[in-house]
PDB file of the backbone (N, CA, C, O) and the ligand in Angstrom, with CONECT records:
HET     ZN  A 101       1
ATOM      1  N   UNK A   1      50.482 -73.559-142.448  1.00  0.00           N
ATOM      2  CA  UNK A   1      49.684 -72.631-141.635  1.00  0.00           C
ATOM      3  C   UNK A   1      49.110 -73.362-140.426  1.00  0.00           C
ATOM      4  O   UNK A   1      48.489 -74.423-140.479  1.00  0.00           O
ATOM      5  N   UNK A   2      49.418 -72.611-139.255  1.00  0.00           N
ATOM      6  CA  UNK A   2      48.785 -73.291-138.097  1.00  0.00           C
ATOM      7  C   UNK A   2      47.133 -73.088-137.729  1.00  0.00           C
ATOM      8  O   UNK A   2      46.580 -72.054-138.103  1.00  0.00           O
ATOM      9  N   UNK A   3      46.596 -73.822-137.199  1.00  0.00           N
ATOM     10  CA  UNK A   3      45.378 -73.139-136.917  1.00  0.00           C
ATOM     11  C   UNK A   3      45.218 -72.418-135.158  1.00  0.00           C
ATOM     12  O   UNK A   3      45.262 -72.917-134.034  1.00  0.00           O
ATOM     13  N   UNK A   4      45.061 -71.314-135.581  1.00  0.00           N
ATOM     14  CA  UNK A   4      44.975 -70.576-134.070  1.00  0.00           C
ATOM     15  C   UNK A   4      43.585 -70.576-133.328  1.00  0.00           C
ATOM     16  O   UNK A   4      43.386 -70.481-132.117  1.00  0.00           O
ATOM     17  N   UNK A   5      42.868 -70.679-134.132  1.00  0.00           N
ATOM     18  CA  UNK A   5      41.193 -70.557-133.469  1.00  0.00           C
ATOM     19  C   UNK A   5      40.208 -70.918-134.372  1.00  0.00           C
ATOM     20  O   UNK A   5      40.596 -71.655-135.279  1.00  0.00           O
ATOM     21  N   UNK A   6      38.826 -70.545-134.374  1.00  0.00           N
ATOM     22  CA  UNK A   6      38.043 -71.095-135.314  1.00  0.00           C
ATOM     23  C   UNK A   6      38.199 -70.312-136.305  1.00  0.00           C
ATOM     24  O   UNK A   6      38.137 -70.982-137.335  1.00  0.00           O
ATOM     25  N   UNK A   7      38.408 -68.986-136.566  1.00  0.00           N
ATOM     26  CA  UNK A   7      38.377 -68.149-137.701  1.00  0.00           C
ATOM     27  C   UNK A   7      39.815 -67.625-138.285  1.00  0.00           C
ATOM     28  O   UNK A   7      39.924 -66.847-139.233  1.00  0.00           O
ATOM     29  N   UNK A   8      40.890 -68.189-137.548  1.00  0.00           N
ATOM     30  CA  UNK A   8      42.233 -67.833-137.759  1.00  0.00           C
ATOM     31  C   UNK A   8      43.182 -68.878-137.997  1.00  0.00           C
ATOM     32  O   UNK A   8      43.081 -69.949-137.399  1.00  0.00           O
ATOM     33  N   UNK A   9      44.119 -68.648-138.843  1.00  0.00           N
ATOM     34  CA  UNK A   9      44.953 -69.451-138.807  1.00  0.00           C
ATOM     35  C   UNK A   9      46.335 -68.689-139.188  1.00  0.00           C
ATOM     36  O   UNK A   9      46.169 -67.708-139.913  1.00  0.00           O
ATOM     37  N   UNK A  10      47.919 -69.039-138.745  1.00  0.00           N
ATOM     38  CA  UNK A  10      48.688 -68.157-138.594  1.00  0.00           C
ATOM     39  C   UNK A  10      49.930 -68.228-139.167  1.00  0.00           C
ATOM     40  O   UNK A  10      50.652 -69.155-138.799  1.00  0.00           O
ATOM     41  N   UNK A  11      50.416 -67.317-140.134  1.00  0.00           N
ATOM     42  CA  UNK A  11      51.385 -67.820-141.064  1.00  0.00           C
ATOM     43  C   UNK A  11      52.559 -66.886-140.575  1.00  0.00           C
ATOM     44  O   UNK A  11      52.580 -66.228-139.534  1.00  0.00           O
ATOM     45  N   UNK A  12      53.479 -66.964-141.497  1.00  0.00           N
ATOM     46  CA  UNK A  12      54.626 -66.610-141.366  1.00  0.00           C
ATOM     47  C   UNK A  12      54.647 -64.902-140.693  1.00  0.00           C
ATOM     48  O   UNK A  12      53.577 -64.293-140.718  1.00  0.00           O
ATOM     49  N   UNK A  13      55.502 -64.421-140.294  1.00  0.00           N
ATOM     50  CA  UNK A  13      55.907 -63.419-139.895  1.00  0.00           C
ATOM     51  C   UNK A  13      54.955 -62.172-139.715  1.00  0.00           C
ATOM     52  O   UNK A  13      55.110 -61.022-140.126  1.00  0.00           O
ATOM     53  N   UNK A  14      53.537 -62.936-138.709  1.00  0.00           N
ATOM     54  CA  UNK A  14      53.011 -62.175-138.108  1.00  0.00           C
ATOM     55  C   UNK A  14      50.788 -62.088-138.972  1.00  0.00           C
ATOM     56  O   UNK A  14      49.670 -61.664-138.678  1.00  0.00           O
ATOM     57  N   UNK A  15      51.483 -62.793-139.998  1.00  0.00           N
ATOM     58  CA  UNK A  15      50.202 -62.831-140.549  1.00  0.00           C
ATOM     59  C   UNK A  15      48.909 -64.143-140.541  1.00  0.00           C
ATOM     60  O   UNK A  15      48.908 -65.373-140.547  1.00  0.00           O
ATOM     61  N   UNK A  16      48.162 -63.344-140.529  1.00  0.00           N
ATOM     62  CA  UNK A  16      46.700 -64.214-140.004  1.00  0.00           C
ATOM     63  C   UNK A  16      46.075 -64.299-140.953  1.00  0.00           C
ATOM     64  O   UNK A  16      46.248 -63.381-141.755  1.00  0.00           O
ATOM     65  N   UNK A  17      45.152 -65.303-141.311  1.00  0.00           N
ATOM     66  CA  UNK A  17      44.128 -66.040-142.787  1.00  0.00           C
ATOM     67  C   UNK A  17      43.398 -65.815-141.913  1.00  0.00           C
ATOM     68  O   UNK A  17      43.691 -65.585-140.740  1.00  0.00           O
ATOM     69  N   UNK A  18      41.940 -65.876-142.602  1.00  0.00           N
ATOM     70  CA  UNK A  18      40.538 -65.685-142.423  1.00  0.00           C
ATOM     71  C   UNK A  18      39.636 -66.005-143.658  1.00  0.00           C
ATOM     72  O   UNK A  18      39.860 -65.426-144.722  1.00  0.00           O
ATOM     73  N   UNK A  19      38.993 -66.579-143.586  1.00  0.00           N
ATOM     74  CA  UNK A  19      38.372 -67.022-144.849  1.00  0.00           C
ATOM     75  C   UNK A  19      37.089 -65.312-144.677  1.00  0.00           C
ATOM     76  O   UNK A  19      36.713 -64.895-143.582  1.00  0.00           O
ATOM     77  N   UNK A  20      36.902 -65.012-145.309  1.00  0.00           N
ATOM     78  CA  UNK A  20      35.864 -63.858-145.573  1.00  0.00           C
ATOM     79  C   UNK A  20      34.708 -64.245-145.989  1.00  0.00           C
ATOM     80  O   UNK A  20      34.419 -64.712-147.090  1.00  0.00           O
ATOM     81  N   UNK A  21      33.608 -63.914-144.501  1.00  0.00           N
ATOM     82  CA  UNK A  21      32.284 -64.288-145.083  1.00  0.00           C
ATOM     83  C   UNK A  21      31.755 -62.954-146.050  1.00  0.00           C
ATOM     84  O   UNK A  21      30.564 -62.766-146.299  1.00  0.00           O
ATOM     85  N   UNK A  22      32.419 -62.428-146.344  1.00  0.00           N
ATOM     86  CA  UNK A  22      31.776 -61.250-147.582  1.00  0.00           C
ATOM     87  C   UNK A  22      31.786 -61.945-149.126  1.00  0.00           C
ATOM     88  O   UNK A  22      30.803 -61.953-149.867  1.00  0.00           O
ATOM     89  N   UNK A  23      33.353 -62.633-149.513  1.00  0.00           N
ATOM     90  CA  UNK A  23      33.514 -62.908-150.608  1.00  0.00           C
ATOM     91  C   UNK A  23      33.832 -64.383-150.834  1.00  0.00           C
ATOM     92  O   UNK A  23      33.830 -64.960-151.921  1.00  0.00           O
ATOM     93  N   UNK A  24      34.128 -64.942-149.544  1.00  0.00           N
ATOM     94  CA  UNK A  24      34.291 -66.602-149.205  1.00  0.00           C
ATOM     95  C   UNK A  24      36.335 -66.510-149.677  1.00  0.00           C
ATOM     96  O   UNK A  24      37.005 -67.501-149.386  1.00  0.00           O
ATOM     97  N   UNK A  25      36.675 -65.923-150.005  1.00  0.00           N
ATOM     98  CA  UNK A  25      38.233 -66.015-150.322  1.00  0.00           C
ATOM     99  C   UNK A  25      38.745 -65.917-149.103  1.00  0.00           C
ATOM    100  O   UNK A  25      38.046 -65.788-148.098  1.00  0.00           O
ATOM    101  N   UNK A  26      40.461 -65.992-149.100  1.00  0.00           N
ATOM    102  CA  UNK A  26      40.880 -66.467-148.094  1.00  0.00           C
ATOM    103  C   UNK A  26      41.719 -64.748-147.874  1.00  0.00           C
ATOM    104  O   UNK A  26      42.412 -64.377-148.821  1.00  0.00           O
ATOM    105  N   UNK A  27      41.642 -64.128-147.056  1.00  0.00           N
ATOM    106  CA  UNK A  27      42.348 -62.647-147.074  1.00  0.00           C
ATOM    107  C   UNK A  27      43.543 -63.226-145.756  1.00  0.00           C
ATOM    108  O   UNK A  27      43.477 -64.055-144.848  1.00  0.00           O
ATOM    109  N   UNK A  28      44.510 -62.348-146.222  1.00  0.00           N
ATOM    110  CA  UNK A  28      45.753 -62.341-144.965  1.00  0.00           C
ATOM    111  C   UNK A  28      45.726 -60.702-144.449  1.00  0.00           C
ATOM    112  O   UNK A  28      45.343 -59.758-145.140  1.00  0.00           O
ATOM    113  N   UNK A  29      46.195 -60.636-143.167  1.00  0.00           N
ATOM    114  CA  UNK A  29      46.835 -59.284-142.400  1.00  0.00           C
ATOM    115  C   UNK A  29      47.544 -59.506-142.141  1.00  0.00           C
ATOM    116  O   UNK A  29      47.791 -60.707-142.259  1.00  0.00           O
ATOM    117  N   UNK A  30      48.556 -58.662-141.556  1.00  0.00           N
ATOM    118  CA  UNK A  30      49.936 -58.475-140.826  1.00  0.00           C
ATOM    119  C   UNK A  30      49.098 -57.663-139.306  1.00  0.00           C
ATOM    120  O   UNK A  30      48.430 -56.631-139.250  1.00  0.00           O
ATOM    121  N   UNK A  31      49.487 -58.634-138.231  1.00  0.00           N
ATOM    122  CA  UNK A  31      49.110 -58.297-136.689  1.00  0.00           C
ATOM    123  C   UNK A  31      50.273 -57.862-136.565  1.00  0.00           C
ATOM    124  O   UNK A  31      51.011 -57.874-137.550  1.00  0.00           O
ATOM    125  N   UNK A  32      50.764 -57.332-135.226  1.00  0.00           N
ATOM    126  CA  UNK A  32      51.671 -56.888-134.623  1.00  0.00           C
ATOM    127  C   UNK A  32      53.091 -56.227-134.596  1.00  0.00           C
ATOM    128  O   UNK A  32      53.061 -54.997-134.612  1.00  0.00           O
ATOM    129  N   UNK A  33      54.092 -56.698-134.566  1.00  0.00           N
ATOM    130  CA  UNK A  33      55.042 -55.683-134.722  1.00  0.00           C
ATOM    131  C   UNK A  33      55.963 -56.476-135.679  1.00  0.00           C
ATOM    132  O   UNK A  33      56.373 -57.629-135.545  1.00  0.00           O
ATOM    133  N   UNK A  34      56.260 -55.330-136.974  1.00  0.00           N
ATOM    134  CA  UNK A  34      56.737 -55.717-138.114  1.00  0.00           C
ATOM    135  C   UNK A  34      56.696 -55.240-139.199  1.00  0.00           C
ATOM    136  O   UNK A  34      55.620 -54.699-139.450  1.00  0.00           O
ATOM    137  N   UNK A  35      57.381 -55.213-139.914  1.00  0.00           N
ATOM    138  CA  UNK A  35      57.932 -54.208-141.470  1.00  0.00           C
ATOM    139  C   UNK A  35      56.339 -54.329-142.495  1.00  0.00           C
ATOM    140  O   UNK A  35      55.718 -55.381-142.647  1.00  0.00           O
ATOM    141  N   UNK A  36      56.105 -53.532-142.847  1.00  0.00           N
ATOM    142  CA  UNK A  36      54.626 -52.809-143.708  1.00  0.00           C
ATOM    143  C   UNK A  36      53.672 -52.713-142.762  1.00  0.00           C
ATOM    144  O   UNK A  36      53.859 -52.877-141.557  1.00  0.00           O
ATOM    145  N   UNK A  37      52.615 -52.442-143.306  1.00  0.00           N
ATOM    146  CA  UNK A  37      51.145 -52.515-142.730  1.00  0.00           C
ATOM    147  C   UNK A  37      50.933 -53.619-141.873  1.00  0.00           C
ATOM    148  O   UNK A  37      51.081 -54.838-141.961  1.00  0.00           O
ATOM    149  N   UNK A  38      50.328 -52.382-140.548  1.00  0.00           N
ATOM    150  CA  UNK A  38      50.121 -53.861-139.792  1.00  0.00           C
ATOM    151  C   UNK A  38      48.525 -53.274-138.927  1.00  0.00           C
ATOM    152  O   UNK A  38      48.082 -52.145-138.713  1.00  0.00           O
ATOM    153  N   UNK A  39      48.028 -54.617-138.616  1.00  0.00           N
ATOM    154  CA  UNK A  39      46.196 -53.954-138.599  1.00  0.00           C
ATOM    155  C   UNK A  39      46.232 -53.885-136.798  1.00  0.00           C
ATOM    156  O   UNK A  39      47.105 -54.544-136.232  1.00  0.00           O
ATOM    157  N   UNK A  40      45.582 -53.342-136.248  1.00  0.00           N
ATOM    158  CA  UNK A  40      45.131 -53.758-134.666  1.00  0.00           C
ATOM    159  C   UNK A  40      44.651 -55.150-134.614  1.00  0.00           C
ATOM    160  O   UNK A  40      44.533 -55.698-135.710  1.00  0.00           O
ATOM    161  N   UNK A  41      44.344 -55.848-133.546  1.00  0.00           N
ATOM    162  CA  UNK A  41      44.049 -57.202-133.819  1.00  0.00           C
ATOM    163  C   UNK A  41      43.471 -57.372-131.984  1.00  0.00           C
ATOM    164  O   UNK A  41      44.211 -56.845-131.154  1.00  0.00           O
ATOM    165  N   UNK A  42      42.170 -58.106-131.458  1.00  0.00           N
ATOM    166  CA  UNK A  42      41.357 -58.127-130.428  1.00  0.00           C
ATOM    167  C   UNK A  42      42.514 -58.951-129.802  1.00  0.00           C
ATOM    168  O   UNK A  42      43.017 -58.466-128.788  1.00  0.00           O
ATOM    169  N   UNK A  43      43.157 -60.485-130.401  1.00  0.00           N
ATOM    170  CA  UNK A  43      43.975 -61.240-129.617  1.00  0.00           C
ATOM    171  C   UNK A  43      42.837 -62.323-129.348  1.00  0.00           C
ATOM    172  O   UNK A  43      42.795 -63.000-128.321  1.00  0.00           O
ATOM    173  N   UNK A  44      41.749 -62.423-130.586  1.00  0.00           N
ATOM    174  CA  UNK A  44      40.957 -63.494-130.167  1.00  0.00           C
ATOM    175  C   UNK A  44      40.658 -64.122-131.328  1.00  0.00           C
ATOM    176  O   UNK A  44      39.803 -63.740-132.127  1.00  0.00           O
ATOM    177  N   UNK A  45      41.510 -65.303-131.461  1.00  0.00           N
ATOM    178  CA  UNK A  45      40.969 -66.074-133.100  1.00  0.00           C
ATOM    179  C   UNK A  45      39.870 -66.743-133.200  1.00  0.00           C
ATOM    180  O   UNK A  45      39.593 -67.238-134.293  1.00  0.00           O
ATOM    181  N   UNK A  46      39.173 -66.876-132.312  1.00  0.00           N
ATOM    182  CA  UNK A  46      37.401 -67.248-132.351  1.00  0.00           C
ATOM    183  C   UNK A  46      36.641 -66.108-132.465  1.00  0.00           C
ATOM    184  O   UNK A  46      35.463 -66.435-132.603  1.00  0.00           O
ATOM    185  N   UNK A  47      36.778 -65.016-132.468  1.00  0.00           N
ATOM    186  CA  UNK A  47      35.830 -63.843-132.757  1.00  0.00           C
ATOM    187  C   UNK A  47      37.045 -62.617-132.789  1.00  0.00           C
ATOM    188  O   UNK A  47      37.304 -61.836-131.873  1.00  0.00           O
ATOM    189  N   UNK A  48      37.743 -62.708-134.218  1.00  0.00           N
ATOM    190  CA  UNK A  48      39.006 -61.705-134.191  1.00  0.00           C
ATOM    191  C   UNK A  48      38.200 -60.282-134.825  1.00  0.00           C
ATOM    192  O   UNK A  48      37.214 -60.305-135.562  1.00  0.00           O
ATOM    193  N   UNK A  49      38.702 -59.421-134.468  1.00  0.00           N
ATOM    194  CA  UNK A  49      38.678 -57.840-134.626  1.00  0.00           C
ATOM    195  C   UNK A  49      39.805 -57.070-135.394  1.00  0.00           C
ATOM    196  O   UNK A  49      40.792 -56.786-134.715  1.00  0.00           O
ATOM    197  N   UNK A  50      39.806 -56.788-136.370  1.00  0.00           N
ATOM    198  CA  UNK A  50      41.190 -55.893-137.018  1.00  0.00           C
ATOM    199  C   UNK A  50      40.584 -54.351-136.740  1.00  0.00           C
ATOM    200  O   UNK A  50      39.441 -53.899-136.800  1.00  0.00           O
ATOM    201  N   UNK A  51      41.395 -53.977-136.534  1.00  0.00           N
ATOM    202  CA  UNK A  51      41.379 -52.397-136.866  1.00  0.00           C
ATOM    203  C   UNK A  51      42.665 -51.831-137.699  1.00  0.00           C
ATOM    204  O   UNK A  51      43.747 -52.400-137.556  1.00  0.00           O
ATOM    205  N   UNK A  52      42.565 -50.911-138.411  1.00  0.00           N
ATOM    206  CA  UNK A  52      41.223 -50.619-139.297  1.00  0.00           C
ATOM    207  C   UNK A  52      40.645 -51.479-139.426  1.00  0.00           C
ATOM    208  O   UNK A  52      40.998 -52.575-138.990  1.00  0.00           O
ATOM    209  N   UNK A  53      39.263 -51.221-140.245  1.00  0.00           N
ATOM    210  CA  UNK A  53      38.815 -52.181-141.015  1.00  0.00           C
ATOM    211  C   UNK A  53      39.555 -52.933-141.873  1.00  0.00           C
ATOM    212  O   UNK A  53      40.612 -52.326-142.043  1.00  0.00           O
ATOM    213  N   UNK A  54      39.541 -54.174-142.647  1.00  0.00           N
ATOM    214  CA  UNK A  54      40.007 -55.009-143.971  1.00  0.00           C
ATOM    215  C   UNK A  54      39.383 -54.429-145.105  1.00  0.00           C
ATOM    216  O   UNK A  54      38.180 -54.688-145.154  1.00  0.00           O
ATOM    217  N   UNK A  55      39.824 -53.709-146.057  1.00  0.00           N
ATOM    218  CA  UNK A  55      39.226 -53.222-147.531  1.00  0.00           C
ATOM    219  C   UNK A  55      40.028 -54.306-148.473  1.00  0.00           C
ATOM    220  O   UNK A  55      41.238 -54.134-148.618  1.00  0.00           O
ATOM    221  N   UNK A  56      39.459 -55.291-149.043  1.00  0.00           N
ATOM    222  CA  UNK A  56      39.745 -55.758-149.931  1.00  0.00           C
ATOM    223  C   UNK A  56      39.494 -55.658-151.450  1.00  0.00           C
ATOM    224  O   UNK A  56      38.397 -56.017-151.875  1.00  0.00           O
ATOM    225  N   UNK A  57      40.339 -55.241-152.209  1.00  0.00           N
ATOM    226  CA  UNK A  57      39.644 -54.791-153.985  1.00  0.00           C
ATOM    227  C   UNK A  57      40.067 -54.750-154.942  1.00  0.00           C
ATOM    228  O   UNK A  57      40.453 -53.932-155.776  1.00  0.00           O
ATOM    229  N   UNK A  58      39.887 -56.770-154.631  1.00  0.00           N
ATOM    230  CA  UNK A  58      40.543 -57.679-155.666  1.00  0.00           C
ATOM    231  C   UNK A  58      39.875 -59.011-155.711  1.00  0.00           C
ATOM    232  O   UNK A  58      39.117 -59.167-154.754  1.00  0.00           O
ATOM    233  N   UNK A  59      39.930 -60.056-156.568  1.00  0.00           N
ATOM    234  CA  UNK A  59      39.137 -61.150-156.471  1.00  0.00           C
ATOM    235  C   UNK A  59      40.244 -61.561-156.006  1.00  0.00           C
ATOM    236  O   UNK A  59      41.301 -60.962-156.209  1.00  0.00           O
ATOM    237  N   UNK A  60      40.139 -62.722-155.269  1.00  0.00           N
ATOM    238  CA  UNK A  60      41.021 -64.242-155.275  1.00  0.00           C
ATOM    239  C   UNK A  60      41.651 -64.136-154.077  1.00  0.00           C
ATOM    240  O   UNK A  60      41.670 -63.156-153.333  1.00  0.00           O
ATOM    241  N   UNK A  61      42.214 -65.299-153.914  1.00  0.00           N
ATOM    242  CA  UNK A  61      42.606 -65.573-152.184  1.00  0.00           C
ATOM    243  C   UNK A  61      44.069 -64.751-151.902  1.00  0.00           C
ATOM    244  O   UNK A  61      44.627 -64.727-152.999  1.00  0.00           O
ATOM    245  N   UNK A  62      44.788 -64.179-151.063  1.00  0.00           N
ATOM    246  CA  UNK A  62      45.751 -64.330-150.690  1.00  0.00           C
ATOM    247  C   UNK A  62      46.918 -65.702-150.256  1.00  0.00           C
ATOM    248  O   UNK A  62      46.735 -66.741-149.623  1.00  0.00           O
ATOM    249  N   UNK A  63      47.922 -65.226-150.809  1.00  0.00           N
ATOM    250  CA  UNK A  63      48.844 -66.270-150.813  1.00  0.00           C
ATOM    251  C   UNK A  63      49.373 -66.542-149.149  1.00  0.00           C
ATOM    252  O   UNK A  63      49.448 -65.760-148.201  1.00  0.00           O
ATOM    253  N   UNK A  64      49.719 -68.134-149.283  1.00  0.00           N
ATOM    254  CA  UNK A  64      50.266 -68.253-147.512  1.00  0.00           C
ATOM    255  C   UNK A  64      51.503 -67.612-147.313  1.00  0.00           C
ATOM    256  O   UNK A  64      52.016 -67.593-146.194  1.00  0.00           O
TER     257      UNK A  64
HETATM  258 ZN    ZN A 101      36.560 -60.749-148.881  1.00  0.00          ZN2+
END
């Protein structure tokens, strides 16, 4: 995983880590253009924005 900014870091085929200050785990999205769900995204990994929101409702980190 690369690191893209202070709150992002960027994995395979479009998806972004974020450690979650709600639950401290590590959650992934799918940004931009590409097969399943994919979130809106500001284009700023120091203060990133998803749209929708992230609903997470599950314990434990996402895989890289
Ligand atoms: Zn969380």
């Amino acid at each position: 995983m690369g690191v893209l900014g202070k709150k992002l870091r960027g994995g395979d085929g479009g998806s972004v880590f974020f450690d979650c200050p709600g639950c401290g785990w590590r959650h992934r999205v799918t940004v931009g253009d590409g097969p399943g769900p994919r979130w809106g995204y500001n284009g700023n990994p120091d203060a990133p924005t998803f749209t929708p929101s992230v609903l997470v409702t599950y314990d434990g980190p996402d895989a890289d």
